[in-house]
N, C-alpha and C positions, 0 to 999 in steps of 0.2 A: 536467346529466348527472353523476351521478357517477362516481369515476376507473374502476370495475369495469365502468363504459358504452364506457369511451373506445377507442378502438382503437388499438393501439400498435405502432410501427415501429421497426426497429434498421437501421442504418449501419453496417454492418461484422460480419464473421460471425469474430473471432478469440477466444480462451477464455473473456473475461468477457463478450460479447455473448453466446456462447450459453448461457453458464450462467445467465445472469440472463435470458434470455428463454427457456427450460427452465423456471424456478424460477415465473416468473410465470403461465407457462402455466400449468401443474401447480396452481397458486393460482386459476385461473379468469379470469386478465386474459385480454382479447382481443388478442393477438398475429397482426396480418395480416400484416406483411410485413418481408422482409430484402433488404438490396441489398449486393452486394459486388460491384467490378470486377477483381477478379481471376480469373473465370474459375467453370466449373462446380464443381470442383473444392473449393471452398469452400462452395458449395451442398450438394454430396455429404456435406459435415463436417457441416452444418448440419442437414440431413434428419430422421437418425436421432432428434435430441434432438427437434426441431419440429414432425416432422411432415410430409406433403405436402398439408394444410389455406390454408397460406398459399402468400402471394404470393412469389418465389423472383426477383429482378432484379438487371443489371447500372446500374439507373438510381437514384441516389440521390434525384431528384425524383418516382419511383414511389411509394417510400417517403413520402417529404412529402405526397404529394395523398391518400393512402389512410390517413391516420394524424390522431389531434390530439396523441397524445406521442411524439417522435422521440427515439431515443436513439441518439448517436454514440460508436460502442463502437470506433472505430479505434485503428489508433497514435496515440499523443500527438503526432506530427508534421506530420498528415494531419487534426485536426481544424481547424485553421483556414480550412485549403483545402477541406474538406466544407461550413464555413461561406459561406466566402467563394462557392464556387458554387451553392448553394443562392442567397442573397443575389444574387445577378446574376440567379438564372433567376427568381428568384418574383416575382411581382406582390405579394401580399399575406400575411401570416402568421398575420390576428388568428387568437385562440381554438385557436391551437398552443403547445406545449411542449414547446423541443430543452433534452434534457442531456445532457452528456457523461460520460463515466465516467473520466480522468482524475483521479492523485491529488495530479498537481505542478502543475496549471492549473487559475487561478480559470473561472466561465461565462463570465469577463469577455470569455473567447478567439472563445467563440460572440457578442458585443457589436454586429456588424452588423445580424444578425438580429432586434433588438427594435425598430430603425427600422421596419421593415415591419410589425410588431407582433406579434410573437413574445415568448412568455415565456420566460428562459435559467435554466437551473442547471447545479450540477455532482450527482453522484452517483459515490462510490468507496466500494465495499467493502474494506475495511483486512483483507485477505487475500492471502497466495501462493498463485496459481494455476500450477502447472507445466502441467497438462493438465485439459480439459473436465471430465471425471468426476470428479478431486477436487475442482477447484470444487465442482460441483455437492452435492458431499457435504460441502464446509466450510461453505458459504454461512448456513447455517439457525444458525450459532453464531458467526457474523462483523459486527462493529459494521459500522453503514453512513452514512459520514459525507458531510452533505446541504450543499449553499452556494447560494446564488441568491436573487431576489427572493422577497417575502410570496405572491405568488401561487404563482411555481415550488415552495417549501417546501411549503407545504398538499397540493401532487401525491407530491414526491420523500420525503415523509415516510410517507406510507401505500405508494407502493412500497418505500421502504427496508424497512421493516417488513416488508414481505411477505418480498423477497429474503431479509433476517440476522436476526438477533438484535433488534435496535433499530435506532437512527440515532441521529447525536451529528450537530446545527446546527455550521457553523462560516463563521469570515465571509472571504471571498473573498480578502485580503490577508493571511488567516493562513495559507492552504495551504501556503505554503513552509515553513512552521517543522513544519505537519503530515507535509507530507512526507517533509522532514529527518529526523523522527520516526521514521519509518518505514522510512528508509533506515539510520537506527542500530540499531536493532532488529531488522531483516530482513538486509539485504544485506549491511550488515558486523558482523553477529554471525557470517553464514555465513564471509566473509571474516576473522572472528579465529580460527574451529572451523579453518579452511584453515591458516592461521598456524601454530596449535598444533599442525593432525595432521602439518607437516613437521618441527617440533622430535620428535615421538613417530620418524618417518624415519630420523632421526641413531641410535635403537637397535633397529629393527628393530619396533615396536609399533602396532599400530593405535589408531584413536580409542576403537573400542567396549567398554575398560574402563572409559571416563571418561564414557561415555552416562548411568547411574546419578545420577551427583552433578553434571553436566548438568542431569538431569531434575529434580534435587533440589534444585537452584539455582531453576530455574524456579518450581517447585511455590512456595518461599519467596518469592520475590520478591512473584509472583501474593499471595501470602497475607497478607504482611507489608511488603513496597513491596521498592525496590534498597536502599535506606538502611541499614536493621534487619538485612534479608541478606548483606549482606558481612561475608567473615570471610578469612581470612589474613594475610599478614606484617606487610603493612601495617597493617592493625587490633592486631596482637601488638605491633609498632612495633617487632619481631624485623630489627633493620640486620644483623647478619649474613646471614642470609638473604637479602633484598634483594642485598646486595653477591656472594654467590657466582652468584646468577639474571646479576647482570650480567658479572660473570669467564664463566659459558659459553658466552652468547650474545657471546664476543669476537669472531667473524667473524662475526656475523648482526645486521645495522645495521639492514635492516628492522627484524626482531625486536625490536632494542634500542631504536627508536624507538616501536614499539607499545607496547612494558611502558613507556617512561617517561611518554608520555599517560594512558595507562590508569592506570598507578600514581599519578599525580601528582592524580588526578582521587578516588584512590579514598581518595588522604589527604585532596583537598576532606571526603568523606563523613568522614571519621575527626576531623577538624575540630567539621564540624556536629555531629557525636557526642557535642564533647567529651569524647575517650576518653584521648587524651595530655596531659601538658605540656606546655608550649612548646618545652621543651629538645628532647624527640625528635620534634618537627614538625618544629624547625629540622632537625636530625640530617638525619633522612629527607631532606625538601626538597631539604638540600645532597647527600645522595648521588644521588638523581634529577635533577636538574637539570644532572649536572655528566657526565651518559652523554652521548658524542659532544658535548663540547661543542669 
């Protein structure tokens, strides 16, 4: 049977379960069933995008017996415990395939279930999802990175495809440093914009002057990598500068602890460059190193 045979079930009805079981519909998989135990209410959520074609339950074993791919699209906290009661109730698994969509846990999480004889992977679209709809509207230009056995990959590779852009293989004990990735990139890029728009605070100014050369940051990177892209003091190896940034973040210790990582980080880059001397490496170094020491 091929995968466009198979019939496909999801485990949870929260933003990236329904977008990706939207996206696959919309592609022609067979999508029969969703189970969520929280209530109608999440069924309600789920409708509009699915349909009332499929099967609509509070039983996660509903799911399992009407499916040969299950996909558990929970919280990250709740998939083990999806595993783990699956694994108690089932008698048997051949000829099924659970992945989860998690980006910080290998399949290794779903690990019970291939006793029984179940195939496991993972499946994460490298996407912020705030709400259903712009998923669904990011989804078709979002890489989608696939982990699990030879069998699980041959499935999770033509669904990735279908859901993003492509799929990028990655093997089960790298997700941490994937994810990590992703949480420098994502969550504390948001978290340094945060930073910056309370220094803008201190005179009355919003961010949205700086959205432009934001974007213009980006655009470069995308084109030419972070390395070739940075430019500022620290690439000038302009120490006055440096030195007055750190005189007016004098009572903002957060602050002065973020510019000394980030700086210290972005004379690594200035390093690899080869753009300085030695003499104003050291320079720099000793004036970065020596904030809040």
């Amino acid at each position: 049977m091929g995968i466009r045979g198979m019939k496909i079930g999801f485990i949870g009805t929260g933003k990236v379960g329904i977008a990706i079981a939207h996206t696959l519909k919309n592609k022609g998989f067979d999508i029969v069933a969703v189970s969520d135990n929280t209530g109608e209410k999440a069924f309600n959520t789920a409708r509009p995008y699915l349909g009332e074609s499929i099967r609509y339950t509070n039983s996660n074993m509903d799911v399992v017996g009407l499916s040969d791919v299950i996909a558990i699209t929970t919280q990250d906290y709740a998939i083990s415990e999806v595993a783990k009661e699956i694994y108690d109730k089932a008698r048997r698994l051949d000829n099924k395939l659970f992945f989860h969509t998690s980006g910080a846990h290998p399949s290794s999480i779903l690990k019970p279930l291939d006793e029984k004889g179940a195939v496991i992977g993972s499946l994460h679209p490298l996407q912020s999802f705030p709400d259903i709809d712009s998923a669904i509207r990011v989804l078709p230009d979002t890489y989608v990175f696939i982990e699990g056995s030879a069998d699980a990959l041959a499935v999770l590779e033509t669904l990735g495809k279908n859901i993003g852009q492509t799929t990028v293989s990655i093997e089960g004990n790298n997700k941490v440093y994937y994810h990590l990735c992703a949480v420098f990139v994502c969550n504390l890029l948001c978290a340094l914009l945060y930073a910056s728009e309370k220094i803008m605070q201190r005179i009355d100014i919003t961010l949205e002057p700086f959205f432009p050369i934001i974007n213009a940051t980006l655009h470069n990177i995308q084109k030419n990598g972070p390395l070739v892209s940075l430019t500022g003091p620290i690439v000038r190896g302009d120490r006055e500068t440096v030195q007055d940034h750190i005189h007016a973040m004098g009572n903002m210790g957060l602050h002065r602890r973020i510019y000394k990582a980030l700086s210290l980080t972005a004379l690594d880059m200035v390093k690899e460059r080869g753009i300085h001397n030695q003499e104003t490496i050291t320079v720099l170094q000793r004036i970065l190193e020596a904030i809040d020491e």
